[in-house]
C-alpha positions in Angstrom: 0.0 0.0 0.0 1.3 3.2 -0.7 1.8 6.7 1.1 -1.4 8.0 -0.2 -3.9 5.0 0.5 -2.1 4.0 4.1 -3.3 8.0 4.9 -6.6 6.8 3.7 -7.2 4.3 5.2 -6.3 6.0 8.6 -9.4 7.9 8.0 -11.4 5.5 7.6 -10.2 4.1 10.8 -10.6 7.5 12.5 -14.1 7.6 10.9 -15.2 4.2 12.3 -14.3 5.5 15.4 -16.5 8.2 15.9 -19.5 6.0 14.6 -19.4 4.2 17.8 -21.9 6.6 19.8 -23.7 8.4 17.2 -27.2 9.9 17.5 -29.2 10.8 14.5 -29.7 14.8 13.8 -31.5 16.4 11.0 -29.7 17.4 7.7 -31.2 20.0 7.1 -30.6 21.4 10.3 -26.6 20.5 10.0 -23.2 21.3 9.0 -20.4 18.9 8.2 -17.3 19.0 10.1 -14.5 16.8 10.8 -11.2 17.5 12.6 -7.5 17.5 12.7 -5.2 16.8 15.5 -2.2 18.5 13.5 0.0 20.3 17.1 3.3 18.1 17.0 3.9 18.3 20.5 0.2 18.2 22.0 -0.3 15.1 23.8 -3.7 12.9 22.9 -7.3 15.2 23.9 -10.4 14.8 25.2 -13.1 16.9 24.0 -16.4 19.1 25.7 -18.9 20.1 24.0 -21.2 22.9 25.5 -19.9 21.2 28.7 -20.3 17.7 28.4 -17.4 15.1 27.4 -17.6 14.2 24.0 -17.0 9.7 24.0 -16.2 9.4 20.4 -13.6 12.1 21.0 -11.2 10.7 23.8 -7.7 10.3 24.0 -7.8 11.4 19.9 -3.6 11.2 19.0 -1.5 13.7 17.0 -2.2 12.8 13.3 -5.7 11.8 13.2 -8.3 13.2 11.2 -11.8 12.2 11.6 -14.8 11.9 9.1 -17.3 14.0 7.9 -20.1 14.1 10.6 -23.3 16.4 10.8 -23.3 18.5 13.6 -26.3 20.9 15.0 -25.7 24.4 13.6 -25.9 26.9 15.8 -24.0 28.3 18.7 -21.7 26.0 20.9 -19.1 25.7 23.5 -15.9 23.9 23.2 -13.2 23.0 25.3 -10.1 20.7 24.5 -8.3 19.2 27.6 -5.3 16.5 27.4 -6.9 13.0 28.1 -7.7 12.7 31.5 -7.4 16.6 32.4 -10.1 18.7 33.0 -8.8 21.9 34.5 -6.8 24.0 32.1 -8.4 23.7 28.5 -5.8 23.9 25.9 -8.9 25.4 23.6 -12.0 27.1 25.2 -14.1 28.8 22.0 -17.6 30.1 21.5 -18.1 29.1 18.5 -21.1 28.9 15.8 -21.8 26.9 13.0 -23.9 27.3 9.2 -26.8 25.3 8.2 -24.9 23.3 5.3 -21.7 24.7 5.1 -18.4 21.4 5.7 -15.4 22.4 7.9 -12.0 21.2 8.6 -11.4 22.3 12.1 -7.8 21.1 13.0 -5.0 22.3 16.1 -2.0 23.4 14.9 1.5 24.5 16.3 3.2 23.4 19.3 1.6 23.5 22.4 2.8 26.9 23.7 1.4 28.5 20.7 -1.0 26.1 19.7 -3.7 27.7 17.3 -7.3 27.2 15.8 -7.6 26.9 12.2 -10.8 26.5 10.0 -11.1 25.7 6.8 -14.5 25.6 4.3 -14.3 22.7 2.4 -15.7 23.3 -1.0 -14.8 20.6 -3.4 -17.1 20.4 -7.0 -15.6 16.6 -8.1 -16.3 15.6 -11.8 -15.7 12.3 -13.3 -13.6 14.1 -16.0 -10.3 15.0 -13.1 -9.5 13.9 -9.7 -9.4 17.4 -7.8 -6.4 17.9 -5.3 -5.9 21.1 -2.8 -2.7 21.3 -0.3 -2.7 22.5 2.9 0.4 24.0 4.9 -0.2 23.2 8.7 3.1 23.0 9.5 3.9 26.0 11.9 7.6 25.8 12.2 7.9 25.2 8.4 8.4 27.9 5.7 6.7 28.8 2.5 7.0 25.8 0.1 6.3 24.9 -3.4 4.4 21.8 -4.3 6.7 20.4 -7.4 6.9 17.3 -9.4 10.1 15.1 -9.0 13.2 16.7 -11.0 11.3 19.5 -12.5 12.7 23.3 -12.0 11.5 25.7 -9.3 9.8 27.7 -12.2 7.8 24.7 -13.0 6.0 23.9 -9.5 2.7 23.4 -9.4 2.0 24.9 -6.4 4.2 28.2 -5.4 4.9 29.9 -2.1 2.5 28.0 0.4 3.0 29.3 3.9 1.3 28.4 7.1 -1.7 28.3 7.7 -3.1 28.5 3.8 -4.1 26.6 1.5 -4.0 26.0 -2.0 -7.1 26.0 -4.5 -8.3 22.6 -6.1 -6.2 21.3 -9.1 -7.7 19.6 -11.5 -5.4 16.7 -13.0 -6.2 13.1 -14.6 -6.3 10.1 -11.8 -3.0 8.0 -11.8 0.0 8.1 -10.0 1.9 11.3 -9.6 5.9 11.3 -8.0 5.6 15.4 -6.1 8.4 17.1 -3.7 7.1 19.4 -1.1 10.1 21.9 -1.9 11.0 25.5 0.0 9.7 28.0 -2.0 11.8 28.8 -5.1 14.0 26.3 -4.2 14.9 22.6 -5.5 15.5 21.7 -1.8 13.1 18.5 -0.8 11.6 19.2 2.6 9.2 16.1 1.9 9.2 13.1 -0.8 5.9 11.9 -1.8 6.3 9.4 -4.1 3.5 7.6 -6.1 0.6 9.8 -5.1 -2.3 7.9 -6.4 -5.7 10.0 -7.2 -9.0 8.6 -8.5 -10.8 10.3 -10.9 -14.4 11.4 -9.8 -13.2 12.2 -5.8 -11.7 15.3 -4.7 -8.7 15.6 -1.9 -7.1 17.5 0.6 -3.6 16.5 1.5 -2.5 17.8 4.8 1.3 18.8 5.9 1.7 18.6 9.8 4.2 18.3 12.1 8.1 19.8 12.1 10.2 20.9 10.2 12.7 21.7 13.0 16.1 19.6 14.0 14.9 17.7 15.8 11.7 18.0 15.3 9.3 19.3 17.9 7.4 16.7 19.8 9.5 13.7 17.9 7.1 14.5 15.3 8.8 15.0 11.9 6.9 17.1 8.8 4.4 14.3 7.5 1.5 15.0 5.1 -2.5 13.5 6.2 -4.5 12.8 3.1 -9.0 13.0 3.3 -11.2 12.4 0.7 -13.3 16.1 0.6 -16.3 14.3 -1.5 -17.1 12.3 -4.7 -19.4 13.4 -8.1 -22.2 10.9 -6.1 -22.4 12.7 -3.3 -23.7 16.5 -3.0 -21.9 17.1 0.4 -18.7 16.0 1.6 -18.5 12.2 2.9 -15.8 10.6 4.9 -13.0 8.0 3.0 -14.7 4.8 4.8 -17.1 3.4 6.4 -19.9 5.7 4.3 -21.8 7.7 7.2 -25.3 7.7 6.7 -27.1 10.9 6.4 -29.1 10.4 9.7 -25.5 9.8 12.2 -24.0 12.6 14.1 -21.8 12.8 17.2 -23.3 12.5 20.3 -22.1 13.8 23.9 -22.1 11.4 27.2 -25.3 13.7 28.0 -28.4 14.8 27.1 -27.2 17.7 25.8 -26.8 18.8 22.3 -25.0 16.6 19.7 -21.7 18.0 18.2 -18.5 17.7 17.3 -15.2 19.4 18.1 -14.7 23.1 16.6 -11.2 24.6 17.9 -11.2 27.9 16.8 -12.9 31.2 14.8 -10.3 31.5 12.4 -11.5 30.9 8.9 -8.8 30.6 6.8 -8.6 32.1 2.9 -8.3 29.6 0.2 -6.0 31.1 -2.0 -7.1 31.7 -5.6 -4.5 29.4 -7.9 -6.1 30.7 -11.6 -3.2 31.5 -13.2 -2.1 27.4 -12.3 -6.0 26.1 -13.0 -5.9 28.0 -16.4 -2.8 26.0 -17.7 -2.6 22.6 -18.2 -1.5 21.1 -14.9 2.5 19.9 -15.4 2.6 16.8 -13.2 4.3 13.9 -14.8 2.5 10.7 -14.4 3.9 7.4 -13.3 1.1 5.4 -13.9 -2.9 4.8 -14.1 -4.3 2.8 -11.8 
């Protein structure tokens, strides 16, 4: 199995998890979030919602990203603790979610400067491309380019990439793609990622976390997380696997409302890539699958 489906199937491990207490919720009363433990040096939370411990959201490790779930919109508390704490919240945000927008809500950064970021997930998959977006959660790394294997700096088909952005969907033909996550302008490899499969019809987000520091911070080296954003079937953004019916949400160990962690107010800018989507994307590929 290679780099890209191992982080897929992580997911979907992730995903199964927080099916285990689920409680159904309307759609049309939802949004869809999933979230990111991306802070290198965090150790593994628990999450509150609107006070009450959230069991499909305990002792959640650095590198896991969960599934798409609906979650209530409206208003809501959160508060992040490390597992088995529950005095000093690393995160404690009023936060408020849209009817039918999808969110990545991740933590990023070490723990002394640990941050909120959140990201609208807007992916249109077509049959015709697989559609790919990069996101730079790496806080201790600099700007990078996103580059096929061997090509020049001038050629990269992402440029400039800094913390906490992200790129805008590339459209490219499914297959097998060898790319270099590169410092910006530069040829120098900061990350291999070698056969990079894509499947036409789906769209992706692939995630860089963790540090680029010697050593890096919290053991934690600069690693990418891959998620499926959605496929030309579905209308709103599903998880990689298990598929999460429509009527499954989160639940808390109360009677209280369902949800799902949220870690900040910070809505970050997808940055517009035209001048890259209006050329024919450069990649080299290895191979179809």
């Amino acid at each position: 199995m290679n780099r890209f489906l191992g982080q897929i199937v992580r997911v979907g491990v992730a995903a199964a998890l927080l099916l285990s207490l689920a409680a159904p919720v309307s759609a049309a009363d939802s949004a869809m979030v999933r979230v990111l433990h991306g802070s290198p040096d965090a150790p593994a939370v628990d999450v509150y919602l609107d006070d009450a411990k959230v069991s499909a959201l305990t002792n959640v490790p650095f590198g896991v990203i969960s599934g798409y779930l609906p979650v209530p919109a409206g208003d809501h508390n959160v508060k992040v603790y490390a597992t088995g704490t529950t005095t000093t919240p690393v995160i404690d945000a009023d936060v408020t979610l849209a009817t039918g927008a999808s969110y990545t809500i991740a933590a990023t950064g070490p723990v002394a400067s640990i941050a909120a970021q959140v990201l609208q997930d807007q992916p249109s998959p077509r049959c015709a491309t697989a559609q790919v977006r990069v996101i730079h959660f790496s806080a201790d790394a600099p700007a990078v380019d996103i580059a096929t294997s061997g090509s020049a700096p001038a050629d990269a088909v992402i440029k400039g990439l800094a913390y906490p952005n992200a790129s805008g969907y590339l459209d490219l033909p499914g297959g097998s793609y060898d790319l270099e996550v590169r410092l910006a302008g530069q040829t120098t490899v900061a990350l291999p990622l070698p056969g990079v499969s894509v499947a036409e019809c789906s769209s992706y987000s692939v995630f860089a976390i963790g540090s680029a520091a010697t050593p890096a911070v919290g053991g934690n080296a600069l690693q990418v997380v891959v998620a499926i954003d959605g496929t030309s079937a579905a209308s709103t953004p599903q998880p990689a696997a298990p598929a999460l019916p429509e009527t499954d949400a989160l639940a808390s160990d109360s009677t209280g409302p369902s949800g799902v962690l949220v870690l900040g107010l910070v809505v970050l800018a997808v940055l517009a890539l035209t001048a890259l989507l209006s050329r024919p994307f450069a990649a080299r590929r290895v191979r179809q699958d």
